[in-house]
N, C-alpha and C positions, 0 to 999 in steps of 0.2 A: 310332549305334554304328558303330566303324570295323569295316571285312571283318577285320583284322588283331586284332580284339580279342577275346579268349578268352572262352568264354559261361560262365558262371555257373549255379548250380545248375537255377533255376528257369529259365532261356535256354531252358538244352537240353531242360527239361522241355515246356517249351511248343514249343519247334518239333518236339518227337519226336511230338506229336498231330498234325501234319499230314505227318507221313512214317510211315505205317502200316508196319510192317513192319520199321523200323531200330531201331535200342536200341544206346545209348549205353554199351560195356563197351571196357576199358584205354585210356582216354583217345580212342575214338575213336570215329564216328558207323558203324553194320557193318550190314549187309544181305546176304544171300542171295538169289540171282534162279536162278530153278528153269525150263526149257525140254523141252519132249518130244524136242527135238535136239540135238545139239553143235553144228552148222553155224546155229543159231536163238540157240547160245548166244553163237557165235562172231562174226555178226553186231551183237547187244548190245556185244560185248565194242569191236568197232570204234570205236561210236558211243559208247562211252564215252571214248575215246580220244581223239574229234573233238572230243568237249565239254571234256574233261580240256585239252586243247591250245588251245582257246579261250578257258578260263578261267585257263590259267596255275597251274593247280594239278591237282596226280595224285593220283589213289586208290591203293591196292593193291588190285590183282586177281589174285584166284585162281581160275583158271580149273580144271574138275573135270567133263569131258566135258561134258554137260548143265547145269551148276549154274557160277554165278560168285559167287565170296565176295568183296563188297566192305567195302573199311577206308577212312576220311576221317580223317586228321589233319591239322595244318599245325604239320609239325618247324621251322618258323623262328619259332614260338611256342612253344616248350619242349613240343612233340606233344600237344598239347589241342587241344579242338575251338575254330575260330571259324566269324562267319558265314560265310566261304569255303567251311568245309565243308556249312555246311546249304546254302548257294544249290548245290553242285556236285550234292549229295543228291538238292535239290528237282528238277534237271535229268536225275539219272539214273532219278528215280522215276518222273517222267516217259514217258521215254524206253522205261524197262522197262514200262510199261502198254502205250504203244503198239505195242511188241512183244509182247504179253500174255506178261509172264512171271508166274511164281508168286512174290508175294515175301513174303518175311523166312524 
């Protein structure tokens, strides 16, 4: 499957089992990441940025003192989800454990 190609019902069902925490609502992959700090949230927020910038593709981040609301789409695919946005997913879930945040 190309990264460029939009997943399909059961795509997105099956990689939403290994992203504990995301659920797939208005055409996009969305997560909540929860921190006892801003400055804890703040740092996530960086390292998402680094990944975002290495993979060539940005999330929307909403940033809300403590808490970062993330959205995955890729608008040069009519704003559905493909595998771009699960690999960027699987790298901010990542990311967010080993910062222990609280997620979904």
């Amino acid at each position: 499957m190309s990264p460029d190609e939009v997943l399909n019902h059961e795509e997105l069902e099956l990689n939403l089992r290994r992203l504990p925490g995301w659920r797939h609502e208005d055409d996009s992959l969305r997560t909540r990441l929860s921190f006892p700090t801003a400055a804890e949230a703040i740092d996530l927020f960086a390292r998402i940025a680094e990944l975002a910038q290495q993979a060539n593709h940005h999330p929307d981040v909403d940033w809300r003192y403590d808490t970062l609301h993330i959205a995955l789409t890729s608008h040069d695919a009519g704003s559905k989800v493909t595998a771009r946005d699960v690999a960027l997913a699987q790298q901010i879930q990542l990311a967010a454990e080993a910062a222990g945040a609280g997620i979904g």
